[in-house]
C-alpha positions in Angstrom: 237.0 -78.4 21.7 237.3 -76.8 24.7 233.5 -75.7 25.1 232.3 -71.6 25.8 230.2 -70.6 29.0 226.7 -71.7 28.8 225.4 -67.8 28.6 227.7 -68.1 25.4 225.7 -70.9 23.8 221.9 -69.2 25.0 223.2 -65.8 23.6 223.8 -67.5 20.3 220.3 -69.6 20.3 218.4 -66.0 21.2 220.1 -64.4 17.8 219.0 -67.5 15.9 215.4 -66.9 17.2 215.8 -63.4 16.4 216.9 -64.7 12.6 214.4 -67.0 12.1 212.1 -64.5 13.2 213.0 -61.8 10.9 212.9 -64.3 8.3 209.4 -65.8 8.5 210.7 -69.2 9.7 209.0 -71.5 12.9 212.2 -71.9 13.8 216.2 -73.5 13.5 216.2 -77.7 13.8 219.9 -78.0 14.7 221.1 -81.3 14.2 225.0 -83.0 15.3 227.8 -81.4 13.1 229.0 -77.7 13.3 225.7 -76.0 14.2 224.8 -78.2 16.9 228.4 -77.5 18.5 227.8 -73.8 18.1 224.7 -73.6 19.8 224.5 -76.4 22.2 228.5 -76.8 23.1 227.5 -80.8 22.2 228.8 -83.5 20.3 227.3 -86.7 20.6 229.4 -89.5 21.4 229.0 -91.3 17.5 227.5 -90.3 14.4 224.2 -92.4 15.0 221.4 -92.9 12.7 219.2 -92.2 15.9 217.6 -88.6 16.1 219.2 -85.4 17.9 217.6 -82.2 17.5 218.0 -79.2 19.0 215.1 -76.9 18.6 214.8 -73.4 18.3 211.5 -71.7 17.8 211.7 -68.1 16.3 211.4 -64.9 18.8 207.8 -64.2 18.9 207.9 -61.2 21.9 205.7 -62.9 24.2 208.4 -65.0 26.4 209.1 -64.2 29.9 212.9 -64.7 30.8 215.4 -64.4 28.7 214.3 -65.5 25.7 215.9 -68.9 25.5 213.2 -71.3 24.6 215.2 -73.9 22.9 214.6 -77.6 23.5 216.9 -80.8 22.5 215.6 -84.1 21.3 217.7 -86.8 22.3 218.4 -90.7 22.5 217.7 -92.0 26.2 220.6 -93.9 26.0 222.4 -90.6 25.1 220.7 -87.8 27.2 223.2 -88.5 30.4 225.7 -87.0 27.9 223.8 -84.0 27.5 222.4 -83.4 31.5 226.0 -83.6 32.8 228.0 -81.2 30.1 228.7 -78.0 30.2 225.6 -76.7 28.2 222.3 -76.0 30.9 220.0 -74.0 31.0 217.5 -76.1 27.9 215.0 -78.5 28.4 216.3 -82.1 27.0 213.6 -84.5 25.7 214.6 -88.1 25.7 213.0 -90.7 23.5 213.5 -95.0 23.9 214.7 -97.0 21.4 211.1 -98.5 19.8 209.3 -95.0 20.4 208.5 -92.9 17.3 211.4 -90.3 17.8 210.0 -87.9 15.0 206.7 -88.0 16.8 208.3 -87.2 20.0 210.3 -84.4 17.9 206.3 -83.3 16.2 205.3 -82.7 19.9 207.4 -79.7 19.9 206.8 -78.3 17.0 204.6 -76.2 15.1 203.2 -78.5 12.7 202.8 -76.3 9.8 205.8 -74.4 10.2 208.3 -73.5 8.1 212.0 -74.6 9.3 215.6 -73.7 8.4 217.3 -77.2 9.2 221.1 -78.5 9.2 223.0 -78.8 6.2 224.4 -81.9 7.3 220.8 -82.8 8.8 220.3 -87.0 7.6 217.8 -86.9 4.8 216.0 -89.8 6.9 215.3 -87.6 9.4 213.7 -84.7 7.1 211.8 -87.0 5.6 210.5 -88.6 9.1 209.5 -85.1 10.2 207.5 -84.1 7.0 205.5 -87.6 7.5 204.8 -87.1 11.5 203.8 -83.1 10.0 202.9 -83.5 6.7 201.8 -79.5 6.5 205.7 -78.9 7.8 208.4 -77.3 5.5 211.9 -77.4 5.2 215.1 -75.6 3.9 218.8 -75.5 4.3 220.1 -73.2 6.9 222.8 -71.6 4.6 220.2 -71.1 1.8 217.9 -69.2 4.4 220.4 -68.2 6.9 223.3 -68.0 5.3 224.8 -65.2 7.6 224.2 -67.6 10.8 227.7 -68.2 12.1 229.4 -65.8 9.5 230.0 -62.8 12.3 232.3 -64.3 15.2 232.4 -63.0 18.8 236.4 -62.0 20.0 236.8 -65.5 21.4 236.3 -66.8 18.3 238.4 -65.0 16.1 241.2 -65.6 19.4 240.8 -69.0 18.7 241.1 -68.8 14.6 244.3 -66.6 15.1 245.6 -69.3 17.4 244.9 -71.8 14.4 246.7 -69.2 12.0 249.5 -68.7 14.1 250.0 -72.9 14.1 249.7 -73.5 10.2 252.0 -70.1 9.8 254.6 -72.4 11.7 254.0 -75.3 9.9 254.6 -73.3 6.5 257.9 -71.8 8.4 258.8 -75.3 9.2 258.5 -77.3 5.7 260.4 -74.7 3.7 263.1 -76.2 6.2 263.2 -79.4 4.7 264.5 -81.0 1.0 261.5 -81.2 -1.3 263.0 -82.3 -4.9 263.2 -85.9 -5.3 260.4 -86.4 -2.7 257.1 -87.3 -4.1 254.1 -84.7 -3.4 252.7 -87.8 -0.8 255.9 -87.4 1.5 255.4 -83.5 1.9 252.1 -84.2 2.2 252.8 -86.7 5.0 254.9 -83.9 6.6 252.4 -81.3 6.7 250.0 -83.3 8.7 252.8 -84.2 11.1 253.5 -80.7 11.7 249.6 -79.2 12.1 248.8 -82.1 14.6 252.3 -80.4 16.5 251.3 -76.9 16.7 247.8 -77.9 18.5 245.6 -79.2 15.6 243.6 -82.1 16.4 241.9 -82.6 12.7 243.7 -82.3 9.7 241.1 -81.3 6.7 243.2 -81.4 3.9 247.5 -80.8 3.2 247.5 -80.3 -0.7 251.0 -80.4 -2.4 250.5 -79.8 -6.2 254.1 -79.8 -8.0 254.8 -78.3 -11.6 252.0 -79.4 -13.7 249.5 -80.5 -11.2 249.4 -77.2 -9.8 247.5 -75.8 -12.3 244.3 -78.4 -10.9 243.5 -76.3 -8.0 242.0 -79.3 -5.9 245.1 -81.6 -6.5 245.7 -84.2 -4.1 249.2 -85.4 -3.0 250.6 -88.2 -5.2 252.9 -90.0 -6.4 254.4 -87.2 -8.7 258.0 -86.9 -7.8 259.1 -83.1 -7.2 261.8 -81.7 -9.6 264.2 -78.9 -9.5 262.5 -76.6 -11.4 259.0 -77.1 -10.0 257.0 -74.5 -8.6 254.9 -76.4 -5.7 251.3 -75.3 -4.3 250.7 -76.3 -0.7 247.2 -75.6 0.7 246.7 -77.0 4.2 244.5 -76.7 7.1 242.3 -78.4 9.7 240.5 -77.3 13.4 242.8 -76.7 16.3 240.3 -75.9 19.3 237.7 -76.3 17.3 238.1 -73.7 15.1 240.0 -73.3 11.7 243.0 -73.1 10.2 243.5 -72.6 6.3 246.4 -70.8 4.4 248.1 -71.8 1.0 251.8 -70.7 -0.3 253.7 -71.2 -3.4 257.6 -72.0 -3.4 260.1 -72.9 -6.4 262.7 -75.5 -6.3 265.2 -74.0 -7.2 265.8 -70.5 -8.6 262.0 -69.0 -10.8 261.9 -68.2 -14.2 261.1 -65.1 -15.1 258.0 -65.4 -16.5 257.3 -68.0 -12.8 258.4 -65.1 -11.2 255.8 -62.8 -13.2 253.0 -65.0 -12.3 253.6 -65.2 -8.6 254.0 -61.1 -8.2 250.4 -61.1 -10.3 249.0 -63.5 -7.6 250.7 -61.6 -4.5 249.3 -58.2 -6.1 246.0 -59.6 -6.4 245.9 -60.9 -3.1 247.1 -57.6 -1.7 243.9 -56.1 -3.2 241.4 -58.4 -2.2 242.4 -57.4 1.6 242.7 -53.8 1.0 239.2 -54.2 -0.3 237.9 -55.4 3.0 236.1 -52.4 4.6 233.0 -50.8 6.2 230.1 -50.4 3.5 232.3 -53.4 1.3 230.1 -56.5 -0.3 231.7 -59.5 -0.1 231.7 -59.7 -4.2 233.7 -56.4 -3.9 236.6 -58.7 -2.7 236.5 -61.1 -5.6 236.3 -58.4 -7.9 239.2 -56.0 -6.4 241.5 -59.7 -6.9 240.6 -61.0 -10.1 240.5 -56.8 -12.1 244.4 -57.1 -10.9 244.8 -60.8 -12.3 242.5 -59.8 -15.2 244.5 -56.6 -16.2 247.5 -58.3 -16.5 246.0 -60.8 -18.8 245.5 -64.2 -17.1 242.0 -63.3 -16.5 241.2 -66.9 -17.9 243.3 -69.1 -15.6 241.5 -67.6 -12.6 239.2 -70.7 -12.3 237.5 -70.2 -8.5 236.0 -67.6 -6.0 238.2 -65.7 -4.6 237.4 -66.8 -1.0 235.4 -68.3 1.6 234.1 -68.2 5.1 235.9 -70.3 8.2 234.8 -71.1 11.8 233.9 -74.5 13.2 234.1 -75.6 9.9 236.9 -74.9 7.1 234.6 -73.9 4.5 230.9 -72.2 5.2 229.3 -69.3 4.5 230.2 -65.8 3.2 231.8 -66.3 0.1 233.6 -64.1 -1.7 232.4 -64.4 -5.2 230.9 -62.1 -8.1 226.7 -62.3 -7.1 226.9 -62.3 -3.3 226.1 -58.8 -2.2 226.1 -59.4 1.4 228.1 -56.8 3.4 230.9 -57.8 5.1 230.7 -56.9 8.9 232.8 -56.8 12.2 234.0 -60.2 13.0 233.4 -62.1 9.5 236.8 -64.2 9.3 237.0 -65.8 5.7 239.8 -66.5 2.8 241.5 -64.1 0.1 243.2 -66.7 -1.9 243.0 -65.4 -5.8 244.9 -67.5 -8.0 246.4 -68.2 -11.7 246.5 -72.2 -12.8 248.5 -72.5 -16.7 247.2 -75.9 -18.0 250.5 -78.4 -18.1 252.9 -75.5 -16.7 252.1 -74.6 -13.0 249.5 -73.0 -10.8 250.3 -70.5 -8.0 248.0 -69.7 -4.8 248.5 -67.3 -1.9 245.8 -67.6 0.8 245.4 -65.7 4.2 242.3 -66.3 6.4 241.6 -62.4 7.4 239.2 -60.9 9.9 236.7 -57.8 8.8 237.3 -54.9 11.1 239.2 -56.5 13.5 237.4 -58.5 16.0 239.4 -60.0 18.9 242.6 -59.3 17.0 245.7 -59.0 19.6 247.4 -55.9 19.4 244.7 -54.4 16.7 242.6 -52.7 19.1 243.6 -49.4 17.5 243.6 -50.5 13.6 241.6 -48.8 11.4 238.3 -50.3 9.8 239.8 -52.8 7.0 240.7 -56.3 6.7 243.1 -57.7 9.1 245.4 -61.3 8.3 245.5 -63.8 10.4 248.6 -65.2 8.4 251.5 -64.0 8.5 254.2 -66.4 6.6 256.3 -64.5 3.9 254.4 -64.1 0.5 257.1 -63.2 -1.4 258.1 -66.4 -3.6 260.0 -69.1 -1.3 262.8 -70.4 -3.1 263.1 -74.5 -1.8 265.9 -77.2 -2.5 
């Protein structure tokens, strides 16, 4: 991932102490994955059972400077990594191989505090921390900070348009090619091919669900030979840059059915609305709602089995969601999924998804939009008819 300027990575630790702050926390322990890339630009080089922590204590108003009191924990044998990349501007604390690294970690810390910590953080590690501070406490980041990463700066969304813009091209390339009498594996196969082409240097997932099997939303590529006849579910994505792409589209081999037909105009409708419904003073339950009243009124309510979206960023799933109970408002910059859906056990499933932007952020050529919900996908959604 080609890293942000350092002020980038302080400006994001000086909101997190603001957060932690406002929400009665010590402080953020970041540890390697996602959050330790958003906030430190860093990635160690393996996925070690040795501790790295990057601490940030919450804003307390009594700091000179500008704020930016974070401080990383780091293997000796690792901290080179770290001095010489493009983060500065932190102190770095090494510890050896035989030292007590969650003792050297306790030094820094407030040992009664309360901490938001990585999802991802290794439950050895938690549990090595409550036992050098026994009065310590911990919780997930997305249960107390949910909201964290959620709001992305114009680079960010530049860079999640750029991953959009590559799976749109994948999607414009596989309708290109035969599908019936390949097996769901060999389009599969394909669809990796062409997202590690247009710039993506992790593939996450490239699902192709054909007749029956797309009624199991989570599917994964088999062996199932594609028919004339089938309607087929692809749902692919990964990181180009770092940040995500994520889109799914239904075609038919083959001319639709009617009532096929039916089903997909439902799903586009529905996913027309969920967009629409992005806008200034808008929850992001509001979203899932405006989908699943149009799937609901026109009575396959039942067979829409999931949320109606999710947030993206360094990661292709993480927080908001867009789901009945979450009443956070969406604001400038959130970039997450509308992807409503109908799934008719032993028939076929259809799925649209667009990754869209609240208010646009970053957008090219959107400067002058009005508030609402921009895509960052823009393949056909009208049913593609296949061979």
């Amino acid at each position: 991932m080609t890293p942000f300027s350092p002020a980038v990575y302080a400006d994001r630790r000086r909101r997190a102490a603001a957060q932690a702050a406002a929400a009665g926390l010590a402080g953020v322990l970041v540890t390697p994955g996602p959050d330790l890339r958003y906030f430190l630009g860093y990635t160690p080089s393996a996925d070690t059972e040795r501790l790295t922590l990057l601490a940030i204590p919450a804003a307390d108003g009594d700091h000179d400077g500008d704020g930016d009191q974070a401080v990383a924990v780091v293997p000796r044998l690792e901290a080179h990594d770290l001095e010489v990349g493009a983060v500065g501007g932190i102190e770095a604390v090494a510890w050896s191989d035989g030292e007590d690294e969650h003792a050297v970690a306790a030094r820094l810390l407030r040992p009664d505090g309360r901490y938001a910590i990585s999802d991802a953080a290794w439950a050895l590690h938690v549990l090595g921390l409550q036992r050098a501070m026994p009065a310590s406490s911990y919780a997930a980041v997305t249960t107390v900070l949910p909201m964290l990463r959620a709001a992305k700066s114009p680079e960010e969304v530049a860079r999640l348009a750029a991953a959009g813009a590559g799976a749109d091209a994948v999607f414009e390339q596989i309708v290109t090619r035969r599908f019936a009498g390949r097996a769901e594996s060999e389009v599969s196969a394909d669809l990796d091919a062409l997202l590690r082409s247009h710039g993506h240097e992790q593939v996450d997932f490239t699902l192709v669900c054909a007749g029956e099997n797309g009624a199991d939303p989570h599917h994964e590529a088999g062996n199932r030979v594609i028919r004339e006849g089938d309607m087929v579910v692809m749902d692919f994505g990964g990181l180009a840059d770092g940040y995500g792409s994520d889109t799914t589209r239904t075609v038919h081999v083959g001319a639709p059915t009617a009532g096929e037909q039916e089903v997909h105009d439902v799903v586009r409708a529905a996913q027309q609305a969920g967009v629409d419904a992005v806008r200034p003073g808008a929850t992001c339950q509001d979203v899932d709602r405006a989908s699943r009243a149009v799937i609901a009124d026109a009575g396959f309510g039942d067979w829409f089995v999931h949320r109606t979206g999710h947030g993206i960023g360094l990661t292709t799933h993480e927080p908001p969601y867009m789901v009945e109970g979450e009443e956070t408002p969406i604001e400038a910059g959130m970039c997450f999924s509308v992807e409503p859906g109908i799934y008719l056990p032993g028939e076929f499933g259809v799925r649209i998804e667009d990754i869209v932007v609240a208010f646009p952020s970053g957008v090219p050529g959107t400067a002058d939009a009005p508030d609402s919900g921009v895509r960052l996908n823009t393949s056909p959604h009208e049913m593609v008819v296949v061979e």
